[in-house]
N, C-alpha and C positions, 0 to 999 in steps of 0.2 A: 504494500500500500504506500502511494506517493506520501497520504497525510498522516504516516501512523502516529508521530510527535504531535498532531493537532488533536487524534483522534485521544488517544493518550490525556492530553491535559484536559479537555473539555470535562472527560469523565472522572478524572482527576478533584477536579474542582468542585463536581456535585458532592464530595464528602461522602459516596456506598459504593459497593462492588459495584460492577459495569461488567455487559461481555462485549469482545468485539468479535468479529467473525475471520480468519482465514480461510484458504481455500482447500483446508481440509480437516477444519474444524471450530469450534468454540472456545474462546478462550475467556474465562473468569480471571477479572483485574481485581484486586484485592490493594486497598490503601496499607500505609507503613501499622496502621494500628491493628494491623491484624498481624505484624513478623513476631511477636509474642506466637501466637497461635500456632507458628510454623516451626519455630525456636520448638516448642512445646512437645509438637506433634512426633509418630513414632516412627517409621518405615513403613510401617504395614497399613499405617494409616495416610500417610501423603508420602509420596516418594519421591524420589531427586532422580536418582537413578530411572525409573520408567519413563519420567519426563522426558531427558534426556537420550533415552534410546527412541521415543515417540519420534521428536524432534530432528536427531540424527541418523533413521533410520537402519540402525546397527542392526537388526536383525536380520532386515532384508539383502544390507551391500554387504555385510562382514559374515553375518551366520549365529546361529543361538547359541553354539559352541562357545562364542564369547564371553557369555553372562556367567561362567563358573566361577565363584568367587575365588580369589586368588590373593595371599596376604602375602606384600612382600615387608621386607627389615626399610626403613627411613634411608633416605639417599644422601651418597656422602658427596655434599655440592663443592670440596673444594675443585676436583676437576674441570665441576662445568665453570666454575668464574675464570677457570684459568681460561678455557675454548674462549670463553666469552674476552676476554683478551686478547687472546693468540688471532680470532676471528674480527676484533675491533684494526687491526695492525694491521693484517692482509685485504681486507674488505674497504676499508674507508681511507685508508693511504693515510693516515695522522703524520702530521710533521713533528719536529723536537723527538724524535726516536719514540713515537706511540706514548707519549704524557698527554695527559688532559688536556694541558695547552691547547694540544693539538685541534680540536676537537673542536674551538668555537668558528673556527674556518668551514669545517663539516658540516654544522649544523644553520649557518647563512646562509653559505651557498648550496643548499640541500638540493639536489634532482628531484621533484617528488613522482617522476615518471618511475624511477630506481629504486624510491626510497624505502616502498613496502616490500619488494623485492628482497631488498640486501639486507634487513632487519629480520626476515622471513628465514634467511640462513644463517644468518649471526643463532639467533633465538632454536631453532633446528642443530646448527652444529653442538650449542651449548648442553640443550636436552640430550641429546644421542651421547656427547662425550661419558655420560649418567646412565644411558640407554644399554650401548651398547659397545662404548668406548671407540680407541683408535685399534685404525687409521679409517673404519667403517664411516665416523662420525664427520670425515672432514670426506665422502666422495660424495662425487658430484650429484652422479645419478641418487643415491641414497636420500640425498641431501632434498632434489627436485620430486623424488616421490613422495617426500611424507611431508611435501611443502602442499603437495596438490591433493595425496590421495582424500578421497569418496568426498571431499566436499563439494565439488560439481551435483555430483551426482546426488547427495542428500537434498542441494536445494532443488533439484528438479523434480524427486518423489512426494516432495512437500507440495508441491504445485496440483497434485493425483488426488482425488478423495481417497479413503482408507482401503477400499474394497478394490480400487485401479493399483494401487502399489504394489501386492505381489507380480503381478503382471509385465508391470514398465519397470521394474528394477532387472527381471531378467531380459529387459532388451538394451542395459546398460550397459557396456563391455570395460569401462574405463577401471573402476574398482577391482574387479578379475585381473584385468590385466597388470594392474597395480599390485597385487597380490601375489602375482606369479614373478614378479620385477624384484621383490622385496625375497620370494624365499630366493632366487638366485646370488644376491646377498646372500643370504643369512646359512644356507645350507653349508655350504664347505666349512663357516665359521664353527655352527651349532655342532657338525661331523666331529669336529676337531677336537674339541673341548669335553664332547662325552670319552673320546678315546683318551684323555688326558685325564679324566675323571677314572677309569676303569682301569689304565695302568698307572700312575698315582697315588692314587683314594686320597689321604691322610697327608702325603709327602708331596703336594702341589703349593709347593712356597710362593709359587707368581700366580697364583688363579685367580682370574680379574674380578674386581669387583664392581659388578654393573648389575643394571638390570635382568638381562639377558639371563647371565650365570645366575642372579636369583631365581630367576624361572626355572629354569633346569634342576636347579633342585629342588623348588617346590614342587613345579608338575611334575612325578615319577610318569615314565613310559612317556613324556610330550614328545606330540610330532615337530617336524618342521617347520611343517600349516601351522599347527595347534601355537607355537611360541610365534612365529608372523602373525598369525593375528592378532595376538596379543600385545607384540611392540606397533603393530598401525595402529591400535586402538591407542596406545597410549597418545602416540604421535599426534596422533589427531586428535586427541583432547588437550595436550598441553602447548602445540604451537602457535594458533591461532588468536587465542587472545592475548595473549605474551605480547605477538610482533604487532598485532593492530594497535597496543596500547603503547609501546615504545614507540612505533611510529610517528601515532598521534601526538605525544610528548616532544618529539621531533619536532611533529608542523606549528606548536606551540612555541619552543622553542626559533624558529626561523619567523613566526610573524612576528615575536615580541621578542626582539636579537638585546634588549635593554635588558636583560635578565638572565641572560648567557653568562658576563663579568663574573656576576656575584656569587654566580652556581660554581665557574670554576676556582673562583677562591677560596670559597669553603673546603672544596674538595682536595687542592693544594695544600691548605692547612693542616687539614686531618691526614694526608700523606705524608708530608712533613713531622709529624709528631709522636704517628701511629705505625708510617708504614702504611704501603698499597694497600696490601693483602688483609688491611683493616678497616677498609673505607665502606663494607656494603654491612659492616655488623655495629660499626661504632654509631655510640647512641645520640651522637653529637653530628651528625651528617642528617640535618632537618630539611633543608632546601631543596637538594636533589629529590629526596623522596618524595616531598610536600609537593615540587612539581609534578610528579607522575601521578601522584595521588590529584591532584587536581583534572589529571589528562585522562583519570578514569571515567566521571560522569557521560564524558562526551562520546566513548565506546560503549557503551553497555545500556540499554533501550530496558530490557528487564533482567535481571541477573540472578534474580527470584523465580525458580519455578519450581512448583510441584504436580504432581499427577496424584488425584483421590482414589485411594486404593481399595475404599467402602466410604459409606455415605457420613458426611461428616456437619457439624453443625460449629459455625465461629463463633469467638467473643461476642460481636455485635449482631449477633440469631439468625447470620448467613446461613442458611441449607444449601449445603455441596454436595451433590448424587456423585455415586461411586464414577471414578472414568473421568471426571472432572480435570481439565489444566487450570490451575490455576498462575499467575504473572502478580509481582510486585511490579510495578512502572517506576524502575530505579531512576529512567533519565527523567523522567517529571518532578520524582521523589530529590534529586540534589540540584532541581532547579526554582526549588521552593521556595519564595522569599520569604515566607516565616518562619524557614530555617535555615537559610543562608542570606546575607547581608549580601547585595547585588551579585548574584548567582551568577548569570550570565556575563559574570566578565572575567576574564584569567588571572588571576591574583594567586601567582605560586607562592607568594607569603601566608595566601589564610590559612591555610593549616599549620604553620612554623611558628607561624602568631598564635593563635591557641595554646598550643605545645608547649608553650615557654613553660606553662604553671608548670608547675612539678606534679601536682595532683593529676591532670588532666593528659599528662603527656604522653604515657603511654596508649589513651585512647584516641589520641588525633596522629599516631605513625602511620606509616603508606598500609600495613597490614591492617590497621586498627578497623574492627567492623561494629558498628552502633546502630541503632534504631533511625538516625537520622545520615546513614553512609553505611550501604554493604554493595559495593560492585564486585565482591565476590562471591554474592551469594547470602545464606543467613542461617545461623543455626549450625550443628556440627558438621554441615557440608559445606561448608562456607573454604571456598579455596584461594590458596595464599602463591599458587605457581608463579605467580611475576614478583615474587619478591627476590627472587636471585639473582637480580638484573638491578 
């Protein structure tokens, strides 16, 4: 929909739920006084997870196969900041030997025909460095598949009423063939590794530590298939909004070039004091963040969904029949003037300002998710992927 921002705040404004219609189905908009409700809510009664395989059509491009639940151990992000380095130096050309310096020439004269492109695999190589490590993480072809895989194709099944989707997904070829790109990767790799695991066992002093090899040993007997679809899925849940939201950070950064200066002195400082390798944890680096946190509202339309899993009844004596989508309207919700002081204009200070209190400061950081700001979402699904950036 051309007006969905119009469509969005009118209903917005009457103060109750609202539906609006897609073209292949109903969607129930829920204001912020209802994310208590959703915070509250259990799985079994609204889900995050159905939503999003609704949305992305995960059953139909990837396969049911997918949904097996699968626990992996917490990822050990210093490799990705390192890619995220190594891929800032080779991708963006930085002058002054790849320092920050470098970086406010970048971001002036920005390409914006290039610029979601080469973010797309900054953001890509960094995940896979975590995924599936080197040297997989930095090839090219690897890199262009899990930049594109099934998102073509998801938004086109969304275009199908419910009952035309099995149909027109199998006259899709891109996803398959996507999938058969990626075991050719992944097979010689995965080969490798079990024969290193069975002559080994116990005595594998270098056994990588990635996603991948956590797969391996948590699924016993996985196939090839079975662990690729596993790493597209992941791929395709955490590159896209990563690079859409650095980007846009970007195109902020090059309309408002007045606020470039101050970003990098800060960051100079704390390198200076701390050390690089201290600048994306130190609690003293407010501005950087405060702006991407700003450059969220403007990516994220609703970041809030669930799907009713049985028929449910809200705070304010909403009846939601089982099968229900439910949407928080995040961009209306941090364009609120009764809870942002002139919303609509780029102020990478407002949140740094806030922040200063000591009481308050942990709840205004780039992760920080409140009542009145979740572009990640809300409740224990509430996702923090872009904070390693």
């Amino acid at each position: 929909m051309s007006n969905a921002a119009q469509i969005l705040q009118e209903g917005y404004a009457k103060g109750a739920p609202f539906k609006v219609p897609t073209l292949n189905r109903w969607i129930v908009v829920i204001g912020r006084q209802c994310l208590e409700d959703i915070r509250k809510s259990t799985d079994d009664e609204s889900s995050v997870i159905e939503a999003a395989h609704d949305s992305a059509k995960v059953d139909y491009l990837i396969g049911p196969e997918i949904n097996s639940p699968t626990h992996l151990r917490c990822a050990n992000t210093s490799n990705s900041k390192d890619e995220v380095h190594t891929a800032f130096e080779e991708l963006l050309d930085l002058n002054n030997n790849g320092t920050v310096n470098g970086l406010s020439s970048c971001v002036t004269d920005i390409d914006a025909s290039d610029c979601m492109e080469t973010v797309q695999e900054i953001v890509c190589r960094a995940s896979n460095r975590v995924f599936v490590g080197l040297p997989l993480c930095r090839n090219h072809d690897w890199i262009d598949l899990n930049s594109r895989f099934a998102f073509d194709d998801a938004n086109i099944l969304n275009m199908f009423p419910k009952f035309l989707v099995p149909l027109v997904s199998k006259k899709l070829p891109k996803t398959a063939i996507g999938i058969a790109r990626a075991m050719k990767h992944l097979d010689p790799i995965i080969k490798e590794r079990l024969r290193c695991a069975g002559e080994r066992e116990d005595d594998w002093s270098d056994k990588p530590n990635d996603i991948l090899q956590w797969l391996i040993d948590e699924i016993q007997e996985s196939s090839t298939r079975q662990l690729t679809l596993c790493l597209l899925t992941i791929n395709f849940a955490s590159i896209h909004s990563t690079a859409n939201t650095f980007t846009q950070a970007l195109y902020n950064l090059a309309a408002y070039p007045q606020y470039v200066g101050c970003l990098l002195e800060e960051v100079d400082t704390i390198i200076r004091e701390h050390g690089a390798s201290k600048v994306s944890s130190h609690a003293g680096v407010q501005l950087p963040t405060a702006t991407v946190k700003v450059t969220y509202p403007v990516r994220h339309s609703a970041s809030v969904q669930r799907k009713a899993m049985k028929a449910l009844t809200l705070s304010d004596g909403t009846f939601v029949p089982k099968g229900t989508h439910l949407r928080v309207p995040t961009y209306v919700v941090h364009r609120d003037s009764a809870v942002y002081d002139n919303p609509g204009v780029s102020n990478p200070f407002r949140f740094s300002q806030l922040s200063d209190d000591e009481d308050a400061s942990a709840r205004y950081q780039m992760v920080g998710v409140t009542q009145d700001y979740f572009p990640f979402g809300f409740g224990k699904h509430a996702w923090y992927g872009c904070a390693h950036l």
